[in-house]
N, C-alpha and C positions, 0 to 999 in steps of 0.2 A: 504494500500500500504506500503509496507517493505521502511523502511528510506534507503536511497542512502548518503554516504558518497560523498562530492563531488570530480572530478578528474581536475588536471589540467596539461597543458602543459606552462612553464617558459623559456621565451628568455633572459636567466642568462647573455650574453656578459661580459664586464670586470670583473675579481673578483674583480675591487676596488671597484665594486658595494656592494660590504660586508660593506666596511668602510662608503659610501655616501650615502643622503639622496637623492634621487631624484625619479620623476614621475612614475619611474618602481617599485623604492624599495617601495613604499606608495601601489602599485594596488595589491601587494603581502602582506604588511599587512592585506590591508583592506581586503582582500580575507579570509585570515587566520581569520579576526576578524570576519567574517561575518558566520561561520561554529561552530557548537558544537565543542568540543575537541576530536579531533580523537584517535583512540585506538593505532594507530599506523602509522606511515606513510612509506609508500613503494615509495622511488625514483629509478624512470630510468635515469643516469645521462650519458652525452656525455664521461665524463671521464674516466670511465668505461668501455672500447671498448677491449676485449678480444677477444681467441678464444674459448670459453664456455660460459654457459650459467648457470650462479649462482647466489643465493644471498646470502647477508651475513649472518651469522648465532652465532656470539660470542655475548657476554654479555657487553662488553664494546668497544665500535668501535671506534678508533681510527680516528681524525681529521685528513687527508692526507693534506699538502700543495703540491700539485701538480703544480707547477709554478716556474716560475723564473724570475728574476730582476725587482719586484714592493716590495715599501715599507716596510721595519721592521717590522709593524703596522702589514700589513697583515698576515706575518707569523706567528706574535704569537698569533691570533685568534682560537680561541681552542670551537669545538660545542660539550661540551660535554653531549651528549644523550645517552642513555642506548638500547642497542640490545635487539632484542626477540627473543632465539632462538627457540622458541613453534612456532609463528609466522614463523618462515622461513621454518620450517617442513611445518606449513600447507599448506605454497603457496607450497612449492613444490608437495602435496600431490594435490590440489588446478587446478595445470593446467597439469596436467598427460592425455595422456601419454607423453605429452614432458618434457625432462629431465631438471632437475635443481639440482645442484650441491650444498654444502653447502660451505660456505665459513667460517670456521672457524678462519682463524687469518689473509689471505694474505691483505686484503683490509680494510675499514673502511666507512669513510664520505669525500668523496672527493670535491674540489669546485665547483666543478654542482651544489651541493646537499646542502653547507654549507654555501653559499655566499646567496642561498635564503632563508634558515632556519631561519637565524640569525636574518630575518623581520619578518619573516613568525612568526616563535617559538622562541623569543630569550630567553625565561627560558630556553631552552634545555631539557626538563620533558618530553618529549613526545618520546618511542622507535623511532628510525630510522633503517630502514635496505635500501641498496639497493642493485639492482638487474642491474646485466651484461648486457651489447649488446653484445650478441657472431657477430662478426666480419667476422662469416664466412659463414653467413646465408642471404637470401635473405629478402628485405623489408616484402614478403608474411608471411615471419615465424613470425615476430616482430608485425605485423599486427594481427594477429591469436591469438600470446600470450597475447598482451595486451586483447584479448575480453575473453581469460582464465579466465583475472586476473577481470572480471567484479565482482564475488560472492565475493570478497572481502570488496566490497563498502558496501555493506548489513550488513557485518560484524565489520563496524567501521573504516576501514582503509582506509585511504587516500592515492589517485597513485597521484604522483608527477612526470612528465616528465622533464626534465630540459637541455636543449640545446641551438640551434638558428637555423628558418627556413633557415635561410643566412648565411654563416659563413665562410667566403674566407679570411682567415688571409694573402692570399698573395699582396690583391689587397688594403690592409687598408691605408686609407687616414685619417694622423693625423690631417690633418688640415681640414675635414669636422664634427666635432662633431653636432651629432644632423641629420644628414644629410646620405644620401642613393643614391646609382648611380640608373641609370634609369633603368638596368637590375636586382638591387637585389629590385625596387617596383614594378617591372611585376611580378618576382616570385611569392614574398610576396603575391602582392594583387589576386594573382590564387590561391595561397593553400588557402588563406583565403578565398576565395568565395568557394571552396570546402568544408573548413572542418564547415563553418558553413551552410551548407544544406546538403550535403552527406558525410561523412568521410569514405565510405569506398572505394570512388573514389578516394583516395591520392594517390595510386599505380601512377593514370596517371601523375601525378607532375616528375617520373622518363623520360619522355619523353618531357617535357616542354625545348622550346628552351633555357631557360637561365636557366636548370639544372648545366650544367658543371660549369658555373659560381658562381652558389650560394650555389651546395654543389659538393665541389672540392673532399672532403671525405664524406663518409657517418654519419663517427659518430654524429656527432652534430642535421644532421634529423629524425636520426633513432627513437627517443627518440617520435618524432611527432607520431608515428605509433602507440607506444601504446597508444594514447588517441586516434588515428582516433580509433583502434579496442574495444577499450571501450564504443565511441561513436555510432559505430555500433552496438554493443551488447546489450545497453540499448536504441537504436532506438530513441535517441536524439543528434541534432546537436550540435556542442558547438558554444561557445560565446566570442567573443572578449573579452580578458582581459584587455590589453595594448596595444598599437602598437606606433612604430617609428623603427629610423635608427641610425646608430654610426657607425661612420668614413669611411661610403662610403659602406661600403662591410659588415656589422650587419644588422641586425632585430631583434629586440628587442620584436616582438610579440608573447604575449602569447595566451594563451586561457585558458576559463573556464566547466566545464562539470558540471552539477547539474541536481537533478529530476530523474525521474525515467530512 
């Protein structure tokens, strides 16, 4: 049996997560400690929410601090990993016919992608590239492309998802740290009974009564799609990685893919 890199999907919530130690940033070490050394790692990051569909493709990718008004500390955090651009030919060549763009200089490593690295990889040795939510596409297509991107596990590389199943920055309550309204644990606790027995049944999550609430935009669940469609392509469920809540309106759940 051909070795599978494994996939995973990261409910990244605050960048101060970069700087802190806590129960989420450990599940993301040990994860990273528990897998060979990947050849390279492919993240799909929320932040990243275009109207195309690219990855990057330069030789040195640029640390993006996409944020505003947290700490000194966090800005001058710098993930400096090295691009492939060999690697970003071949995904493109990889999930044809659909299109993917190169990205030569506009983008980098944004904090979807760096606030988890930093536990995950913190030498920075490891290429990073990531790859676009085109924005103007439906769940079907992001679903589809993630089971594209399955021959790349075979190949060494690691798909990194990085978002929040829940992610209503309008409804944030600072004063429940730790803590989840009753509408984003129905969510939560439905895609999760989905994505670990069937992930290719996430589509129906767009219909689930506390949709509008838990994803007010898309970008931040989109990112789930490509491990459901990786999970279907290797005809295995994934697995709780972490789970909880933050300040009312997060989910912090991630998941694991491993095996064939």
């Amino acid at each position: 049996m051909t070795h599978l890199m494994p996939a995973a999907f990261v409910g990244h919530g605050n960048p101060m997560n970069a700087l802190e130690q806590n129960r989420y940033t450990q599940a993301w070490s040990t994860f990273a400690s528990s897998m060979q050394r990947p050849k390279a790692i492919l993240v799909v990051s929320a932040h990243w929410f275009v109207n195309i569909t690219a990855v990057t493709s330069m030789h040195v990718p640029r640390t993006i601090h996409d944020f505003y008004g947290f700490p000194q500390a966090l800005f001058d955090v710098q993930y400096p990993a090295p691009g492939d651009p060999l690697l970003a030919q071949r995904i493109v060549d990889a999930v044809q016919p659909t299109y993917v763009g190169l990205d030569k200089d506009s983008w980098g490593i944004d904090h979807g992608t760096w606030s988890v690295l930093v536990h995950m990889f913190p030498k920075a040795d490891v290429p990073v590239l990531q790859l676009s939510i085109n924005a103007t596409l439906p769940f079907e297509y992001h679903f589809d492309l993630g089971a594209r991107l399955h021959a790349l596990r075979s190949e060494g590389v690691l798909i990194l998802a990085s978002g929040n199943v829940v992610h209503n920055l309008r409804l944030v309550d600072w004063n429940s740290p730790g803590l989840g309204a009753d509408w984003a644990h129905r969510f939560d606790d439905d895609v999760r009974s989905i994505m670990t027995s069937d992930a290719a049944l996430l589509g129906r999550a767009g219909v689930h009564a506390d949709y509008p609430l838990a994803v007010p935009t898309p970008d931040h669940f989109l990112p789930l799609a490509y491990i459901a469609g990786l999970s279907a392509a290797a005809n295995v469920p994934a697995r709780t990685l972490v789970d909880g809540y933050e300040m009312g309106s997060l989910s912090m759940t991630a998941y694991e893919l491993t095996g064939a």
